[in-house]
C-alpha positions as CSV (number, residue, x, y, z in Angstrom):
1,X,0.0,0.0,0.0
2,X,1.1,3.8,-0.7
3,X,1.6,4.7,2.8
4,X,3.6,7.8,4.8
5,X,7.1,6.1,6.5
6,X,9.5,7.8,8.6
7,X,10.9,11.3,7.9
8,X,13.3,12.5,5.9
9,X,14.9,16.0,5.2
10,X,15.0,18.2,2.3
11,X,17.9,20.8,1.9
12,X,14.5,23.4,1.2
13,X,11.1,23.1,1.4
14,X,9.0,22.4,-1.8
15,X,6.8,25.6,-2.5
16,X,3.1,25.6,-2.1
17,X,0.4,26.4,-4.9
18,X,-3.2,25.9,-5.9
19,X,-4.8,23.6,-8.2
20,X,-8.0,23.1,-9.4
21,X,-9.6,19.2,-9.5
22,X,-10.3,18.2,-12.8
23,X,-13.6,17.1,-13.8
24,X,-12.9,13.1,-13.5
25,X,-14.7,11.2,-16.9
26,X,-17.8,8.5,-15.7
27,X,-16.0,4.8,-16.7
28,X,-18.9,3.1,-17.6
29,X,-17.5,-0.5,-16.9
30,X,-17.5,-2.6,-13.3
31,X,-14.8,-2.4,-11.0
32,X,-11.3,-1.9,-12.2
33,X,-11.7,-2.3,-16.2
34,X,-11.7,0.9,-17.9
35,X,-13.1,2.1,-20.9
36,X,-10.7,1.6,-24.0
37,X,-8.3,3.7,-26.1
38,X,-5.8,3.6,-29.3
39,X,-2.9,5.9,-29.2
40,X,-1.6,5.1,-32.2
41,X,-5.2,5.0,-35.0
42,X,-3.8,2.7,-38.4
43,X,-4.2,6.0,-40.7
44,X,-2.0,8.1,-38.8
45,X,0.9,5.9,-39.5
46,X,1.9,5.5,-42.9
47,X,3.0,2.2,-44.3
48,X,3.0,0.3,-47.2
49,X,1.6,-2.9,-47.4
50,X,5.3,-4.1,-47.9
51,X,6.1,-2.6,-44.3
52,X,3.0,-3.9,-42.7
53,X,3.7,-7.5,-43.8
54,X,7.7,-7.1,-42.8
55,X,6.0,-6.0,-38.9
56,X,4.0,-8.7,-38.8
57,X,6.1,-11.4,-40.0
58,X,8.7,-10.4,-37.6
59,X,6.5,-10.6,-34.5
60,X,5.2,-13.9,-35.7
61,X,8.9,-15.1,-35.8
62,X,9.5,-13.5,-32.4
63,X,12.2,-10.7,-33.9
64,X,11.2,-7.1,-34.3
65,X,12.1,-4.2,-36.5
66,X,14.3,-3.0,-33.0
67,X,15.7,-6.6,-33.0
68,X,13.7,-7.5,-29.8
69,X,11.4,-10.1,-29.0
70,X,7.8,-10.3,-28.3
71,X,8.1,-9.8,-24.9
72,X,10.9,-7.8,-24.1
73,X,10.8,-4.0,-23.4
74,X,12.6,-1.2,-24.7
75,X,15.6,0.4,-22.5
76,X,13.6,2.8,-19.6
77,X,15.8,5.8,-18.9
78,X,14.7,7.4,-15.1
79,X,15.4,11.2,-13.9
80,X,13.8,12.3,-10.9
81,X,13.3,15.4,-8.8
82,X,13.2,17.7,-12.0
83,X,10.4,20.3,-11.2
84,X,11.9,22.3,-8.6
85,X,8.1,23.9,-7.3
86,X,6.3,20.5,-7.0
87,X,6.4,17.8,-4.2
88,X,7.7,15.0,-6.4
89,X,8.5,14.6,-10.3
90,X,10.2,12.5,-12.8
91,X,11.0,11.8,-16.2
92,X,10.9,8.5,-18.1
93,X,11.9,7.3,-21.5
94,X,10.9,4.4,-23.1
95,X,12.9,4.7,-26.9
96,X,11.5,7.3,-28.4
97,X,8.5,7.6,-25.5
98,X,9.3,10.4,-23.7
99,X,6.5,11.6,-20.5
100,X,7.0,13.5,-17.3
101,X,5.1,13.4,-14.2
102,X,4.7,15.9,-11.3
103,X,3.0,15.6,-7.9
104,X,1.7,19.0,-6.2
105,X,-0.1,18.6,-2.3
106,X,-2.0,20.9,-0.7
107,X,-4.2,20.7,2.9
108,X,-7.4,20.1,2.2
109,X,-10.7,18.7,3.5
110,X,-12.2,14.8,3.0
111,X,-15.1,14.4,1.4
112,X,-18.1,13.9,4.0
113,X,-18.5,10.6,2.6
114,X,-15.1,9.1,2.5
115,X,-14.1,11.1,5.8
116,X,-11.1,8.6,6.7
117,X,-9.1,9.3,3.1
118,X,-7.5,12.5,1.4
119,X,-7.7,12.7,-1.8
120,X,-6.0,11.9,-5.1
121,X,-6.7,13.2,-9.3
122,X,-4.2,12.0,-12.0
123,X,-4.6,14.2,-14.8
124,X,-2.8,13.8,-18.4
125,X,-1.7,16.1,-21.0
126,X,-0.9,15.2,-24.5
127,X,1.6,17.9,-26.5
128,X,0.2,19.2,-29.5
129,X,4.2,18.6,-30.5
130,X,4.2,14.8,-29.6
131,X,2.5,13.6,-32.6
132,X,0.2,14.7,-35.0
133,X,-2.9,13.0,-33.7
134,X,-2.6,15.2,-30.6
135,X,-3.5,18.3,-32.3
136,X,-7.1,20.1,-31.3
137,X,-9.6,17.4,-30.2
138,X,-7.5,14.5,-30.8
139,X,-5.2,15.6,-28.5
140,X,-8.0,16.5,-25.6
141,X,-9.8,12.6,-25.7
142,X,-6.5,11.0,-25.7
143,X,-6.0,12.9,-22.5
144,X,-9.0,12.3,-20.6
145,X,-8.9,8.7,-21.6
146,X,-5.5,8.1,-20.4
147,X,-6.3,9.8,-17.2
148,X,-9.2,7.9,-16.5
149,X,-7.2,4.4,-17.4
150,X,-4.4,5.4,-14.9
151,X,-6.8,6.3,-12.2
152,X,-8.7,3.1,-12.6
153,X,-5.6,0.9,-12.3
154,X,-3.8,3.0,-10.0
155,X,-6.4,4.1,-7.6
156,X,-8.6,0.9,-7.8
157,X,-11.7,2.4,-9.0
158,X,-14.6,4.1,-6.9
159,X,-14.6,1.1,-4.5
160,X,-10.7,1.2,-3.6
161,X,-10.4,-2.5,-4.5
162,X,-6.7,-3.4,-5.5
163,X,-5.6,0.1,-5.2
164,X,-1.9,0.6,-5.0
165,X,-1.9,4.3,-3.5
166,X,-3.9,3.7,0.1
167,X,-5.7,7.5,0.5
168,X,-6.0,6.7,4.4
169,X,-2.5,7.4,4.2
170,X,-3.0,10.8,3.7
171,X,-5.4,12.0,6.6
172,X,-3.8,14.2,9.0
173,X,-7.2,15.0,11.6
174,X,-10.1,12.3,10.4
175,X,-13.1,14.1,8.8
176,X,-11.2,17.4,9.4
177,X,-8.0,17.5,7.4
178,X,-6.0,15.9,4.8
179,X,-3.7,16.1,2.4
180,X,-5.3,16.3,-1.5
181,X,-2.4,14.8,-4.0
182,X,-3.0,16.0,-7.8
183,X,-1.0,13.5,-10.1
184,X,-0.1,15.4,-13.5
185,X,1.2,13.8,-16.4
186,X,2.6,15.1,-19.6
187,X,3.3,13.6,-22.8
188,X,6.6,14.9,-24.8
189,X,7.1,12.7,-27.5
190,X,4.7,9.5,-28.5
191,X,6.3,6.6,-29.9
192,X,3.8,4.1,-28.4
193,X,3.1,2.2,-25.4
194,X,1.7,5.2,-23.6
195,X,-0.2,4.0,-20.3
196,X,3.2,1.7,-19.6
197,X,5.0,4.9,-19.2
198,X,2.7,7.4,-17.9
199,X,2.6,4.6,-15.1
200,X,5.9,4.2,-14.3
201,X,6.7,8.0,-14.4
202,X,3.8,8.2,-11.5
203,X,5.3,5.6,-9.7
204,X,8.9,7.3,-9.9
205,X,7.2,10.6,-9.0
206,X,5.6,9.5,-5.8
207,X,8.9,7.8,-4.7
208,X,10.5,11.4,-5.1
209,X,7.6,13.0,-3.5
210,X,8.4,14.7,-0.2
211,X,4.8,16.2,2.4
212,X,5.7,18.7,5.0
213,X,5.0,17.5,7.8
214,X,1.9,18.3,9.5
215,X,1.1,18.6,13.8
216,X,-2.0,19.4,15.1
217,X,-1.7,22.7,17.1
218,X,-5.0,22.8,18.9
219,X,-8.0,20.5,18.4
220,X,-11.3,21.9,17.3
221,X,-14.8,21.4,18.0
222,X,-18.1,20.4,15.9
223,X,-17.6,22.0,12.5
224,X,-14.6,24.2,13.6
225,X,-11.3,23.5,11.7
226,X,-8.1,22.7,14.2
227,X,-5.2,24.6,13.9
228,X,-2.3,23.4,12.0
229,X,1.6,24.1,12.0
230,X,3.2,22.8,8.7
231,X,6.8,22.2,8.5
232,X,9.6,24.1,6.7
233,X,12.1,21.6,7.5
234,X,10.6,17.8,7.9
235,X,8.9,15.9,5.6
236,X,7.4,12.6,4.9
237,X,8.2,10.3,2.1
238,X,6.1,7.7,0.8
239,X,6.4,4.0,0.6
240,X,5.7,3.2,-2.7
241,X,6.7,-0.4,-3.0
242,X,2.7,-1.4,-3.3
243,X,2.2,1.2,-6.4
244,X,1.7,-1.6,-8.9
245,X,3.4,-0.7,-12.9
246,X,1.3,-1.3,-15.9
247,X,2.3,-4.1,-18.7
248,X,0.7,-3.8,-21.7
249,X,0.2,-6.6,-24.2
250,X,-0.4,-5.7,-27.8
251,X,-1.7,-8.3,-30.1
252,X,-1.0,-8.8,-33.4
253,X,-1.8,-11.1,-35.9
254,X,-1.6,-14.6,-33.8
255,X,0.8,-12.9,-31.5
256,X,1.3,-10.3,-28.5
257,X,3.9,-8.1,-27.8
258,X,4.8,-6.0,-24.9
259,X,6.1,-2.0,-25.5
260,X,4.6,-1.5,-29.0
261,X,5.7,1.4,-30.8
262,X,3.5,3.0,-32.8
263,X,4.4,1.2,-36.3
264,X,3.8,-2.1,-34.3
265,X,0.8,-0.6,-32.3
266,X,-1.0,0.3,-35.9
267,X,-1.1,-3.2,-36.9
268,X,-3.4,-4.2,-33.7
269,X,-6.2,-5.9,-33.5
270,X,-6.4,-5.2,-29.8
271,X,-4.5,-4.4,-26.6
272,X,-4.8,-5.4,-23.3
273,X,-3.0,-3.4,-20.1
274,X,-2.9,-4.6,-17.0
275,X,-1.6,-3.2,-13.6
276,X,0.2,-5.5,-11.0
277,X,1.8,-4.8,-8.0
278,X,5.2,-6.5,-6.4
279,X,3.1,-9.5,-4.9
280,X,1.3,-10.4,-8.3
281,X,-1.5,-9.1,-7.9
282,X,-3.8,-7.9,-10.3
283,X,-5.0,-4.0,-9.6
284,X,-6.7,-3.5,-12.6
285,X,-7.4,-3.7,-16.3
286,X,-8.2,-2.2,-19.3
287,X,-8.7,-3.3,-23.2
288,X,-9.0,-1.3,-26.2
289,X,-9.1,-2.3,-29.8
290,X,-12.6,-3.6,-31.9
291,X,-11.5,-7.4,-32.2
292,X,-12.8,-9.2,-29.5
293,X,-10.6,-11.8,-27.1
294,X,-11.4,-15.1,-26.3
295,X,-11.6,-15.6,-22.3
296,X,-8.8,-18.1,-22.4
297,X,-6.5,-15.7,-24.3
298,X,-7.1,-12.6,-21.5
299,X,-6.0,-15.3,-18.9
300,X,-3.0,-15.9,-20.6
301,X,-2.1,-12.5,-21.3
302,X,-2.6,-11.9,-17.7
303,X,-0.2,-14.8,-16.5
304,X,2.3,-13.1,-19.4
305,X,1.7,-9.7,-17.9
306,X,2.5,-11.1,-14.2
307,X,5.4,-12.7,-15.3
308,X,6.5,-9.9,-17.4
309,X,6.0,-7.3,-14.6
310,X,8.6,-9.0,-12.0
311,X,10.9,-8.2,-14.5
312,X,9.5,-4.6,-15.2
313,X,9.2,-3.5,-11.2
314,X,13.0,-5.0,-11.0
315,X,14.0,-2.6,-13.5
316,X,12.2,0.6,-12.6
317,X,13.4,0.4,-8.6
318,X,17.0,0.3,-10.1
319,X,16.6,3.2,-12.5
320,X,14.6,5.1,-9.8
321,X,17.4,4.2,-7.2
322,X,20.2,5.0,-9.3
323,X,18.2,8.4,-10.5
324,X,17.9,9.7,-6.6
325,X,21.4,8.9,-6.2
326,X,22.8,11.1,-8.9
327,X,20.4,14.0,-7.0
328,X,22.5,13.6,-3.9
């Protein structure tokens, strides 16, 4: 679970400022699956039907235009802390998928019917300069979709269930205060594979997020609010090892691949992305694409995507290690 641990100190505080909540898109599927998305639509990348039979010929002989196979992933490259005004940020590249994510906190008060949690918004931004298809409206769905996949396999949906960030963990007076986390992401440069990255960018975000500290200077009565005293010089760092990373498994022709890039993601029939934490659990799920999937086949994938994510959370914690390092 995404919990506060012990403190740590910061050479400066992180400055404060306001944001306003985004207006969060109504998923219209049960529990954890969200609705689905293409990043990379067949007619916005142009290839011959030479090229198109070369990409899938290669994937069905388990060797791609990049030289890798099926289920391997591109090099991930990790910076962190490099937004100087927010709480937490970092930088991930995945080949020629290039995304950044910040974290901003401010006091706040819970909801009167979730009075025990603070709360949390993931919010994405697609640059009209990333790719073509993110220009004017193209660029605006792709967002909210992408926001509303990441909160649904991040936060666990409405219900909570298999979420990997734990809101409880940011109440400071039950009912009274908390702390209210907005999760921004921002897309550079597209080259496919998307939600992977957006995901693992949160993930190194939060791990290089810093909250004042917060006591409790005097308690207060019925709807009063108590006084507060926030900390210039201790904060709390989060435990992020339950934030689960998201492996998604394209499929095409008889085959699936993990990390598509957007030549390999235009030849699709569907995709599959699936969030799991460090104990194997599944946290949730999401498929986009028109061709449907046989039961047996999603079962598979997920097995795949478990497997596959060991290797992925291995692999992030060492880049996000190495990346807070080099800050020291």
């Amino acid at each position: 679970m995404f919990q506060l641990s012990m403190p740590f100190n910061f050479p400066k505080p992180f400055p404060f400022s306001c944001f306003s909540l985004r207006k969060k898109s109504v998923n219209p599927f049960p529990l954890n699956t969200c609705s689905g998305f293409c990043c990379t639509p067949k007619e916005m990348v142009g290839l011959s039907a030479g090229e198109k039979h070369f990409i899938q010929g290669g994937i069905a002989q388990d060797l791609r235009l990049d030289g890798r196979k099926r289920l391997t992933y591109r090099p991930i490259y990790v910076e962190t802390g490099i937004i100087p005004q927010a709480h937490g940020s970092a930088r991930v590249r995945l080949g020629a998928t290039d995304v950044i994510a910040s974290v901003k906190a401010e006091l706040g008060k819970p909801s009167a019917l979730q009075p025990d949690k603070g709360k949390i918004a993931i919010y994405v931004d697609c640059s009209p300069t990333a790719a073509p298809m993110f220009e004017g409206r193209g660029g605006e769905e792709l967002s909210t979709e992408l926001s509303v996949a990441l909160e649904r396999c991040l936060l666990g949906g409405k219900s909570g269930a298999g979420a990997g960030i734990d809101p409880t963990s940011l109440v400071v007076v039950e009912g009274k205060v908390c702390w209210d986390l907005y999760i921004d992401g921002l897309v550079i440069s597209s080259d496919g594979n998307l939600l992977d990255a957006l995901a693992a960018a949160i993930k190194a975000a939060l791990s290089n997020t810093g909250i004042p500290k917060v006591d409790v200077a005097a308690e207060a009565t019925g709807d009063e609010q108590p006084e507060v005293n926030i900390s210039d010089e201790e904060f709390l760092q989060f435990d992020t090892t339950g934030i689960p990373v998201i492996v998604t498994l394209t499929k095409v022709g008889k085959h699936y691949i993990v990390d598509a890039t957007s030549e390999e993601e235009s030849q699709m029939s569907s995709a599959v992305s699936i969030s799991v934490n460090r104990k194997g659990h599944v946290c949730g799920l999401t498929k986009r694409g028109g061709a449907g999937l046989d039961p047996s086949i999603i079962l598979d994938m997920i097995s795949v995507a478990k497997h596959v994510s060991e290797q992925l959370i291995n692999k992030l914690d060492s880049e996000i290690a190495a990346a807070e390092a080099s800050e020291e």
